[in-house]
N, C-alpha and C positions, 0 to 999 in steps of 0.2 A: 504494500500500500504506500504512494506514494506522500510528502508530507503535505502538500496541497488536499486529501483527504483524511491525512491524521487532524489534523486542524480542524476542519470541518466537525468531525467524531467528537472530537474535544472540546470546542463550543459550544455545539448540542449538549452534550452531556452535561457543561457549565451549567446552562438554560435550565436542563430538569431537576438538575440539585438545587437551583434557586427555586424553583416550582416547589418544589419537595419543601424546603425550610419554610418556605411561607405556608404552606402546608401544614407543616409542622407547628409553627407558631401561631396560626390561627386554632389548632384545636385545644392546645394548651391552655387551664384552666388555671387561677389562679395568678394569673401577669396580670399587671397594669400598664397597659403599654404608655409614652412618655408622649404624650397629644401631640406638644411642640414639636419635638423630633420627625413623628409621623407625618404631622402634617408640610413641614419644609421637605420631607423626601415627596410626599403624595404631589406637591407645585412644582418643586425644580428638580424631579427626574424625567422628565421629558423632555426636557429642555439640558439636561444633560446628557441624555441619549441620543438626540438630537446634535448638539455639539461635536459630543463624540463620530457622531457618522462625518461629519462635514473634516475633524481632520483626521480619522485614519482611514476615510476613503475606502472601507476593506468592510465589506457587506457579514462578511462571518465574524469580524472583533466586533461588530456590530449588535449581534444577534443577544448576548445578556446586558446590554445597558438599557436595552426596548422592554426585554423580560424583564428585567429589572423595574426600570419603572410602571409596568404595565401593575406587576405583583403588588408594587408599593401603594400604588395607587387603591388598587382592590382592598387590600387590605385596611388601606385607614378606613376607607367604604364600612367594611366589616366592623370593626373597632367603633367605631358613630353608631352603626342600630345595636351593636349589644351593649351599648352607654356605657363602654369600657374605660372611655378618655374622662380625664376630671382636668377639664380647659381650665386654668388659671393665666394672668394677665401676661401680656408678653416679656422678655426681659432685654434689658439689653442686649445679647450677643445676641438674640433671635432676632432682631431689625436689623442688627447689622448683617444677619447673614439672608435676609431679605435685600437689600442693599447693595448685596456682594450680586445676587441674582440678578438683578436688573443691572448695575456696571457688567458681567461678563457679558448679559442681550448685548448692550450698547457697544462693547468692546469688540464683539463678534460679528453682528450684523452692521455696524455702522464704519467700523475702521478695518474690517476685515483682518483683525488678528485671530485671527481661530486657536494658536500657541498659549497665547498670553488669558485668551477669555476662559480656557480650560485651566489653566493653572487657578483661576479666579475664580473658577467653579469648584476647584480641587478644598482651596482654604474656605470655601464655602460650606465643602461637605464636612471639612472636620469642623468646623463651629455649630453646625445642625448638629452632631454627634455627642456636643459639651451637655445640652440637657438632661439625657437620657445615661449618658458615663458618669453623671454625679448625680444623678437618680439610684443609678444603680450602684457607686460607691456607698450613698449613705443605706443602701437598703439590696442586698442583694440579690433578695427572691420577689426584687420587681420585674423582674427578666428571667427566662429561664436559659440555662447556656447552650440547648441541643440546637435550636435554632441560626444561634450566632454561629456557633460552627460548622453547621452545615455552610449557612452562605460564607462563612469563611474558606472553605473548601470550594465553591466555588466559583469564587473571587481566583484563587491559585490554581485553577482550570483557565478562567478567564486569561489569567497572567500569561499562562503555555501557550496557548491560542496566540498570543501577541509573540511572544516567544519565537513558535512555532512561523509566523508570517511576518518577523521584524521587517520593521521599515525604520524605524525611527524612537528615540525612546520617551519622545511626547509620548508616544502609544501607551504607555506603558503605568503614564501617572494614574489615572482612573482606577486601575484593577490593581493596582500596587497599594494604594491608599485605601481602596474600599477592604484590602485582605487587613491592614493595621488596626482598622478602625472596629471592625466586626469583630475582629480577635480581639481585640481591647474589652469591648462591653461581655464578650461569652467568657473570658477569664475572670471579670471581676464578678461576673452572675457564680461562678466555680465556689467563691469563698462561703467557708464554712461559719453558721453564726458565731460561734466565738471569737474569731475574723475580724466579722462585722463591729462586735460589741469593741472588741480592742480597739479600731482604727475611729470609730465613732467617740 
């Protein structure tokens, strides 16, 4: 099999292991998912999927950033009719990282830096990430961790994929951040309550 079809295999595959953790994550009982968090993925993953297509040009490194948002999207869907989310006011880092969404629009469509608007989309996804990592430091069975590592797992399919059909190692920020960030919150969801109480 040549790697033009390994690739292919391995992106799919990425795809269904993301299918699968949301999957996973939606029948889990006992989460509180982190509204804020949800809802900054549910608005700028399309627009990061979207992004993504415009610069790596490559329809198969493509295929989980669509899944991706498509899943995230569903899923806050989900999270609203079973009155899972408890919306509290917004905070700072969340304007700013609404902010950041609109600068990479403007930066991408308007000055045609497609480079630079994804790096701006990149520090945008780890600041959507701050409410739900310190949700989950102060409380760690607000999350459960099978989820996160699934799409952590992934994210490190997604990586090979790019890997697998380098072009350039812009390619590479999107699915390199998304593995850090995922693993971050399924390790801290790991810790055991005595853990909690200590660091708390």
């Amino acid at each position: 099999m040549s790697i033009y079809y390994i690739s292919i295999t391995v992106a799919v595959t990425a795809c269904f292991v993301q299918v699968w953790g949301h999957f996973v994550y939606n029948r889990e009982s006992g989460i509180y998912p982190n509204p804020t968090s949800w809802t900054l993925w549910g608005l700028t993953g399309f627009l990061e999927a979207w992004n993504y297509q415009d610069l790596s040009g490559d329809w198969v490194k493509n295929l989980l950033p669509y899944t991706c948002a498509l899943c995230c999207a569903i899923t806050w869907v989900i999270c609203i009719f079973r009155s899972k989310f408890q919306f509290k006011r917004l905070k700072p880092q969340d304007w700013i990282s609404l902010l950041l969404c609109s600068a990479a629009l403007v930066i991408w469509r308007k000055f045609d830096l497609v480079v630079e608007a994804n790096i701006v989309l990149q520090v945008d996804n780890v600041i959507s990430f701050i409410p739900i990592i310190v949700s989950v430091w102060g409380d760690s069975e607000e999350e459960k961790p099978k989820a996160w590592m699934v799409w952590t797992v992934s994210y490190l399919l997604a990586t090979a994929t790019v890997m697998l059909r380098f072009e350039k190692v812009a390619d590479l920020y999107y699915p390199v951040n998304c593995v850090l960030l995922h693993f971050i919150v399924g390790l801290l969801s790991l810790r055991a309550p005595a853990q909690r109480q200590k660091i708390a």
